[in-house]
PyMOL CGO cylinders between C-alpha atoms (Angstrom):
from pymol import cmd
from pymol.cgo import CYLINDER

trace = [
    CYLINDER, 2.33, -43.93, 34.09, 4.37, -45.61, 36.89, 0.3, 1, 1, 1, 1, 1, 1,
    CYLINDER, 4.37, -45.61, 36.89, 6.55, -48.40, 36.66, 0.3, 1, 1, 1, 1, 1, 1,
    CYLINDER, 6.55, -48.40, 36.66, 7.56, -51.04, 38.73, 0.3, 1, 1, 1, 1, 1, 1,
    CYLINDER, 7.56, -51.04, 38.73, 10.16, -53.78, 38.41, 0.3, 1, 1, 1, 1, 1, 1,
    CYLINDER, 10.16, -53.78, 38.41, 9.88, -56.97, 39.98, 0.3, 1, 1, 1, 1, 1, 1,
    CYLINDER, 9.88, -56.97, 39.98, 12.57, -59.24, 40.85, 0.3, 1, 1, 1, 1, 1, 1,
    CYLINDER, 12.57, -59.24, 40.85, 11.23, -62.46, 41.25, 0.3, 1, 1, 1, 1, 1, 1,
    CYLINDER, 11.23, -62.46, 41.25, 13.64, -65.06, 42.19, 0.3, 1, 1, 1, 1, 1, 1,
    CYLINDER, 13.64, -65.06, 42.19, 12.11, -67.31, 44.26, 0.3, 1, 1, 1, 1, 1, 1,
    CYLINDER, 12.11, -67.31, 44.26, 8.11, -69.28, 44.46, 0.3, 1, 1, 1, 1, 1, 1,
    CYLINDER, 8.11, -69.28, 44.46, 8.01, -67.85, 47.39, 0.3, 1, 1, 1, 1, 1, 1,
    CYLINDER, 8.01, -67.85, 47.39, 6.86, -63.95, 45.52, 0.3, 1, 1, 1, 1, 1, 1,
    CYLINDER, 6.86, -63.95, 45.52, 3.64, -63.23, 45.75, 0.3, 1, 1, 1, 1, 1, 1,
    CYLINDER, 3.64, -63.23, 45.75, 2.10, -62.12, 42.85, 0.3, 1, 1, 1, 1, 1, 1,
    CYLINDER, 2.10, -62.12, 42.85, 0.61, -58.47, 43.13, 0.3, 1, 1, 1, 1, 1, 1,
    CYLINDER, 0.61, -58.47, 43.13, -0.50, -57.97, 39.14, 0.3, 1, 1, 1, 1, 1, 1,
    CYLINDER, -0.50, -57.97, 39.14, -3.29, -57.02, 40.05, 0.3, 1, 1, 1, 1, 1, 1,
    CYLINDER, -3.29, -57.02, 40.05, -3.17, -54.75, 42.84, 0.3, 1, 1, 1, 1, 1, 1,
    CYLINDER, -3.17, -54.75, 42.84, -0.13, -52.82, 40.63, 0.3, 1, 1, 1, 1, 1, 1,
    CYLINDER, -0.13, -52.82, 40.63, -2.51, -52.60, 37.52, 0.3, 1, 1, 1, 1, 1, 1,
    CYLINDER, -2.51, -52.60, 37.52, -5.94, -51.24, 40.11, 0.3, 1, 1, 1, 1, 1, 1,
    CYLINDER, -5.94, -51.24, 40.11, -2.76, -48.52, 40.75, 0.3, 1, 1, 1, 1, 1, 1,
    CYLINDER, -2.76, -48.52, 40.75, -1.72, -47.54, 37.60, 0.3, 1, 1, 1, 1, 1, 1,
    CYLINDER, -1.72, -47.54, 37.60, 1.56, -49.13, 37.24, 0.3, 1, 1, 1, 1, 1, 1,
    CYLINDER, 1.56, -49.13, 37.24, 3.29, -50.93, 35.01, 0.3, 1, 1, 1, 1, 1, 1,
    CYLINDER, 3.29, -50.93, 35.01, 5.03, -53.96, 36.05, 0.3, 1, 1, 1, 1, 1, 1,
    CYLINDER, 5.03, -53.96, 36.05, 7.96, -55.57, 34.63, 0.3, 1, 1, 1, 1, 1, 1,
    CYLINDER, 7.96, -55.57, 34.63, 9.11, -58.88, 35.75, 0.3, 1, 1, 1, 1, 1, 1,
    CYLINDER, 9.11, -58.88, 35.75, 12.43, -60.49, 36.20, 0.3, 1, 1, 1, 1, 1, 1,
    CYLINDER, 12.43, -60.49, 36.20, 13.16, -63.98, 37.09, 0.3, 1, 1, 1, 1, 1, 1,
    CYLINDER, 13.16, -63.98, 37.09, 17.27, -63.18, 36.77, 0.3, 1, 1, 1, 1, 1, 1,
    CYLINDER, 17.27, -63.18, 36.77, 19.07, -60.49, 38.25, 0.3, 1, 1, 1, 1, 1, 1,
    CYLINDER, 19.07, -60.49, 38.25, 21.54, -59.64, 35.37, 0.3, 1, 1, 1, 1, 1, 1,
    CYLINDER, 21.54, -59.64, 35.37, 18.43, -59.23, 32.96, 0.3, 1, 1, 1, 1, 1, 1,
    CYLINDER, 18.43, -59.23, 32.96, 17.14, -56.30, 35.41, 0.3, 1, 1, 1, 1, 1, 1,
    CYLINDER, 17.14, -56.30, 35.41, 20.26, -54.65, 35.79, 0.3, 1, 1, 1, 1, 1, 1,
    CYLINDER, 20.26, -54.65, 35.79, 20.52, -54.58, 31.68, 0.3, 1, 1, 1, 1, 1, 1,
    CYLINDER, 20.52, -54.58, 31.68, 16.62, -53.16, 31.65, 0.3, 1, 1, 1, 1, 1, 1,
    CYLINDER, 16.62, -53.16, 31.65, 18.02, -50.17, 33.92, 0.3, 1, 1, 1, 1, 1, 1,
    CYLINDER, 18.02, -50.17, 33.92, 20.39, -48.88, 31.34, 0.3, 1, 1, 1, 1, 1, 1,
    CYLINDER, 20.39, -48.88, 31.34, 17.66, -48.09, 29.50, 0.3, 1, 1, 1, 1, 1, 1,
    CYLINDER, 17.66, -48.09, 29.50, 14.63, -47.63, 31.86, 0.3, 1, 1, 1, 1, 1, 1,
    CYLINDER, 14.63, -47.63, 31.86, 14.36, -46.32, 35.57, 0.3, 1, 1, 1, 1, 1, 1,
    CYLINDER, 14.36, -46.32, 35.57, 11.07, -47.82, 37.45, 0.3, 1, 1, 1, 1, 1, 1,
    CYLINDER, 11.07, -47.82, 37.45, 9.30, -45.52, 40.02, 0.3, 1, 1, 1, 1, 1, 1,
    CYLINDER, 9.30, -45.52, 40.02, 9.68, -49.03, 42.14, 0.3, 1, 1, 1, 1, 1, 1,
    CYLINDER, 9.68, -49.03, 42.14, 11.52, -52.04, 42.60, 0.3, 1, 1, 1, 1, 1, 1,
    CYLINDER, 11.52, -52.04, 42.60, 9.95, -54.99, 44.25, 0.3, 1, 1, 1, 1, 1, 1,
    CYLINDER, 9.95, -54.99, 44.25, 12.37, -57.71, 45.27, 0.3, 1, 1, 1, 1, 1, 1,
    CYLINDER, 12.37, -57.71, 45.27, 12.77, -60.89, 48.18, 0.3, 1, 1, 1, 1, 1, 1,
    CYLINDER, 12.77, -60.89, 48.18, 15.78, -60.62, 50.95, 0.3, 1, 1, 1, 1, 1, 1,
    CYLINDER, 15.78, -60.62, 50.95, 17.34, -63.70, 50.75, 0.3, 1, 1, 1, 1, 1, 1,
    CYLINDER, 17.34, -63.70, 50.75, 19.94, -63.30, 53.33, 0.3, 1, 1, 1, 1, 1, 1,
    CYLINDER, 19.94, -63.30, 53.33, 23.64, -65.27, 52.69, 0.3, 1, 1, 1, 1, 1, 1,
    CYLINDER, 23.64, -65.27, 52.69, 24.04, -67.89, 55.02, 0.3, 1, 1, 1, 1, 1, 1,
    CYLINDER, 24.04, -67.89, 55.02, 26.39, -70.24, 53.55, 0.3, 1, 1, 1, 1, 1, 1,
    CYLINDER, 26.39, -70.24, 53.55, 28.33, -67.31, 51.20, 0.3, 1, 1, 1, 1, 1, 1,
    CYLINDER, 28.33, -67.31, 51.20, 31.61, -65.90, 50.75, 0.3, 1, 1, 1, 1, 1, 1,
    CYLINDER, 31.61, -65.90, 50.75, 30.44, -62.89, 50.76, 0.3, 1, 1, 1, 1, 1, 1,
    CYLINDER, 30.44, -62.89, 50.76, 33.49, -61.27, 53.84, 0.3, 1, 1, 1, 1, 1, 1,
    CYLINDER, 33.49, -61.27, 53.84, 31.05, -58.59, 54.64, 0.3, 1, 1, 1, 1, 1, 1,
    CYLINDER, 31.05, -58.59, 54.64, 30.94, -56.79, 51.14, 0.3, 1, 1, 1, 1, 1, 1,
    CYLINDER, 30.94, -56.79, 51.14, 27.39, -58.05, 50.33, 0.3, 1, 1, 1, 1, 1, 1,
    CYLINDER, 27.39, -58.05, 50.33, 24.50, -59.32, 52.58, 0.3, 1, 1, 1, 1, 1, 1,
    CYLINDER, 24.50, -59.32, 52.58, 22.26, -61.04, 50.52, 0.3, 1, 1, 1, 1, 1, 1,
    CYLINDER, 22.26, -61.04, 50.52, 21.16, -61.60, 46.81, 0.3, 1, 1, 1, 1, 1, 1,
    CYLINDER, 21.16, -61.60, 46.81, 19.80, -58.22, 46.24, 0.3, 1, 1, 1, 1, 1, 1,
    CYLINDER, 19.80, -58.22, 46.24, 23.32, -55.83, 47.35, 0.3, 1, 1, 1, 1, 1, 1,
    CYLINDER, 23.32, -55.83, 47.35, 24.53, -56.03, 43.50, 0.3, 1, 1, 1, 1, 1, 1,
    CYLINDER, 24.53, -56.03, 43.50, 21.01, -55.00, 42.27, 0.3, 1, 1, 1, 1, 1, 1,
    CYLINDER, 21.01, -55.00, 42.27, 20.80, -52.40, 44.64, 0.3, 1, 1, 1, 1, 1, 1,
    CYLINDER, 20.80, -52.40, 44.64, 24.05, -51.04, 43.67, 0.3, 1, 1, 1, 1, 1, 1,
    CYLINDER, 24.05, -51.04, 43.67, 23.33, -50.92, 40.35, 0.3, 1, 1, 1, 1, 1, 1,
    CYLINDER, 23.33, -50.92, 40.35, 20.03, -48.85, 41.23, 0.3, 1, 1, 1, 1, 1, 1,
    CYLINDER, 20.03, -48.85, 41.23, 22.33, -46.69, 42.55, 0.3, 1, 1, 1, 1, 1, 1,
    CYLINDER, 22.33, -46.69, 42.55, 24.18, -46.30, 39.69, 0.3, 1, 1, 1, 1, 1, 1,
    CYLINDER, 24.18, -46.30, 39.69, 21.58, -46.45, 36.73, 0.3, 1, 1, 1, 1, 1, 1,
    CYLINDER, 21.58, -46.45, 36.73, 18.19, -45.30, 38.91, 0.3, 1, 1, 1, 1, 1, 1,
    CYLINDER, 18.19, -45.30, 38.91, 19.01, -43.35, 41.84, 0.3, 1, 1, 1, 1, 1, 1,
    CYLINDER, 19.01, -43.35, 41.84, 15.26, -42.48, 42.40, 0.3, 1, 1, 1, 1, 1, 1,
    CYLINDER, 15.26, -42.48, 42.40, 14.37, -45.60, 42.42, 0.3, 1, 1, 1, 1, 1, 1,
    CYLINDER, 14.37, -45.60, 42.42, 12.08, -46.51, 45.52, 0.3, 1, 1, 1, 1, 1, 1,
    CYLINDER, 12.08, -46.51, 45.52, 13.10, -50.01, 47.03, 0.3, 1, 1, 1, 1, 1, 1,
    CYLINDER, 13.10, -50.01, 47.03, 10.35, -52.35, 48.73, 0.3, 1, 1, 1, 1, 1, 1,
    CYLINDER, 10.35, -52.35, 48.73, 11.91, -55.73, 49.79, 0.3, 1, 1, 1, 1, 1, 1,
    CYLINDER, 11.91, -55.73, 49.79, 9.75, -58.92, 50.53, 0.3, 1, 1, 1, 1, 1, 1,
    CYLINDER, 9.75, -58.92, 50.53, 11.13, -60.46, 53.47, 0.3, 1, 1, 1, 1, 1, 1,
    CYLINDER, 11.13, -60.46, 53.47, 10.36, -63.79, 55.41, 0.3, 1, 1, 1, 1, 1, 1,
    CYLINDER, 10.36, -63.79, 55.41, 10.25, -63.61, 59.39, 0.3, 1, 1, 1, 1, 1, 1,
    CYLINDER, 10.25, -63.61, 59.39, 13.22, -66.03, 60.12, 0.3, 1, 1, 1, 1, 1, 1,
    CYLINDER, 13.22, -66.03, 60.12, 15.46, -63.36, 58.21, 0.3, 1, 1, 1, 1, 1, 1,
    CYLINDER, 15.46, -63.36, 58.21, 14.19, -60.13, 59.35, 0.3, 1, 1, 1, 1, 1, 1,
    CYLINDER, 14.19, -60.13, 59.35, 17.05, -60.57, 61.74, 0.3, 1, 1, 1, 1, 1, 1,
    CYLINDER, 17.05, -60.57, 61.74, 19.13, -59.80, 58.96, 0.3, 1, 1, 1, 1, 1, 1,
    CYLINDER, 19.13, -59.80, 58.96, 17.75, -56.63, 56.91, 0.3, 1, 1, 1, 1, 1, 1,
    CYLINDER, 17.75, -56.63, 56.91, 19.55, -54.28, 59.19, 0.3, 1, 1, 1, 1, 1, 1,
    CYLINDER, 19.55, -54.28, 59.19, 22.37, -54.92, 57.07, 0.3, 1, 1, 1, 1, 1, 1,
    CYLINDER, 22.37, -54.92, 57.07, 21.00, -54.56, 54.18, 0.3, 1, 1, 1, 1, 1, 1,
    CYLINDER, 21.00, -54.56, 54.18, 19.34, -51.13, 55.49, 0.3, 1, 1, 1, 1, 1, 1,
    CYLINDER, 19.34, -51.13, 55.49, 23.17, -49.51, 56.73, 0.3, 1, 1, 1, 1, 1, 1,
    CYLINDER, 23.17, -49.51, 56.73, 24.23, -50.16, 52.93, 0.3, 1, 1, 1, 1, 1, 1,
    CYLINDER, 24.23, -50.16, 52.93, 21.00, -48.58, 51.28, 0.3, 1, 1, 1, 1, 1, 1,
    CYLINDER, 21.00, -48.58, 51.28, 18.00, -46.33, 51.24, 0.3, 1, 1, 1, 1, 1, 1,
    CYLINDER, 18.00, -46.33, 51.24, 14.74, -48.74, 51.20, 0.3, 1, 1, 1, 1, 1, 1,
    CYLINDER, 14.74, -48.74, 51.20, 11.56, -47.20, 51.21, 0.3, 1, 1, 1, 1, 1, 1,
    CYLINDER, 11.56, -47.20, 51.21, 9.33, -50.26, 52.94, 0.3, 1, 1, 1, 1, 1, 1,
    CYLINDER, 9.33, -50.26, 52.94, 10.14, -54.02, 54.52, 0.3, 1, 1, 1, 1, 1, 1,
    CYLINDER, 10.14, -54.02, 54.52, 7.20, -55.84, 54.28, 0.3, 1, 1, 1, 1, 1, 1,
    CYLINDER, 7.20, -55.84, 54.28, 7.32, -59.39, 55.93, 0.3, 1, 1, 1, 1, 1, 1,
    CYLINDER, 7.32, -59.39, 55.93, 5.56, -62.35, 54.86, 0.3, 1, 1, 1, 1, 1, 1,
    CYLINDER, 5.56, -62.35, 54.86, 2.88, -63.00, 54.34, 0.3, 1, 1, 1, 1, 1, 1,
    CYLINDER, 2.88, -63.00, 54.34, 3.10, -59.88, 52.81, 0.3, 1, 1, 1, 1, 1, 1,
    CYLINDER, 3.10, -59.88, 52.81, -0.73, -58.47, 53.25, 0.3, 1, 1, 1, 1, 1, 1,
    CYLINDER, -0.73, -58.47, 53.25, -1.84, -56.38, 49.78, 0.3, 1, 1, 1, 1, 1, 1,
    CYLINDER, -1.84, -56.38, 49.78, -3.07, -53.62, 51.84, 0.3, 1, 1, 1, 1, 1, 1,
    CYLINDER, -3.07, -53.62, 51.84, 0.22, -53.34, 53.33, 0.3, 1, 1, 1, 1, 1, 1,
    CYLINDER, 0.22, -53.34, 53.33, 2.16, -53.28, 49.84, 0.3, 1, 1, 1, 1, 1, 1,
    CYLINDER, 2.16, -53.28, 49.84, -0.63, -50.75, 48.64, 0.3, 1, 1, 1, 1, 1, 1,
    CYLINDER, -0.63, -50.75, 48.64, 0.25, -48.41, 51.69, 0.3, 1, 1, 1, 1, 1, 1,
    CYLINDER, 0.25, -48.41, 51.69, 3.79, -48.81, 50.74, 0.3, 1, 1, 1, 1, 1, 1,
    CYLINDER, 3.79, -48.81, 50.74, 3.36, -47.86, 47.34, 0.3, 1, 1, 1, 1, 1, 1,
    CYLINDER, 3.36, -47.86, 47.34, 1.16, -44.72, 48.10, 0.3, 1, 1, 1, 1, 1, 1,
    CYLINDER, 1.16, -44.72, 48.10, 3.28, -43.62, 50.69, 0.3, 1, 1, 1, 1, 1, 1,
    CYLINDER, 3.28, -43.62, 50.69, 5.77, -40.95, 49.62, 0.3, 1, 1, 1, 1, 1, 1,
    CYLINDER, 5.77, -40.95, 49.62, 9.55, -40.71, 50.37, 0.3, 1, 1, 1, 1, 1, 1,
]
cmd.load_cgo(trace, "trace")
């Protein structure tokens, strides 16, 4: 069985349950960041569903570009396989090309994120 974590960390995710159980996976969810990155010292999900916030008002000087780089990084470490689908809304899309020159993600879906779309995404192979 397929697993899938999802990062949810604003009310703006859209719930997919559903569509994730019609597919056979198993979803985990995660409302904080540091609980996820404990979960992948012991477990490495097939997926990882998360929302681009981008970091407008951070101090971020260029290292990280929004809330998911330390995440990502730590997929890196502890779930290299890992495929990455980020959530993002249309006034940041702007943005994800930043996130994209730091890491491999396997599908940008913008908001409102249509389940047909997210299916696609999570049929589609590497």
């Amino acid at each position: 069985m397929r697993t899938l974590f999802s990062l949810i960390e604003s009310p703006m995710h859209p719930n997919f349950s559903a569509l994730y159980q019609q597919l056979g996976i198993t979803e985990e969810r995660f409302t904080a960041a540091r609980k996820l990155h404990k979960a992948l010292q012991t477990q490495q999900p097939d997926f990882l569903v998360g929302e681009f916030i981008y970091g407008f008002g951070n101090n971020y000087a260029g290292a990280n570009v929004c809330n998911l780089d330390v995440t990502l990084r730590a997929l890196q470490r502890f779930s290299p396989r890992t495929k990455v689908l980020v959530f993002v809304h249309p006034s940041e899309v702007q943005y994800v090309d930043k996130l994209l020159e730091l890491f491999p993600i396997h599908q940008v879906l913008r908001y409102p994120v249509a389940e047909s779309a997210l299916q696609s995404a999570l049929q589609r192979p590497l």
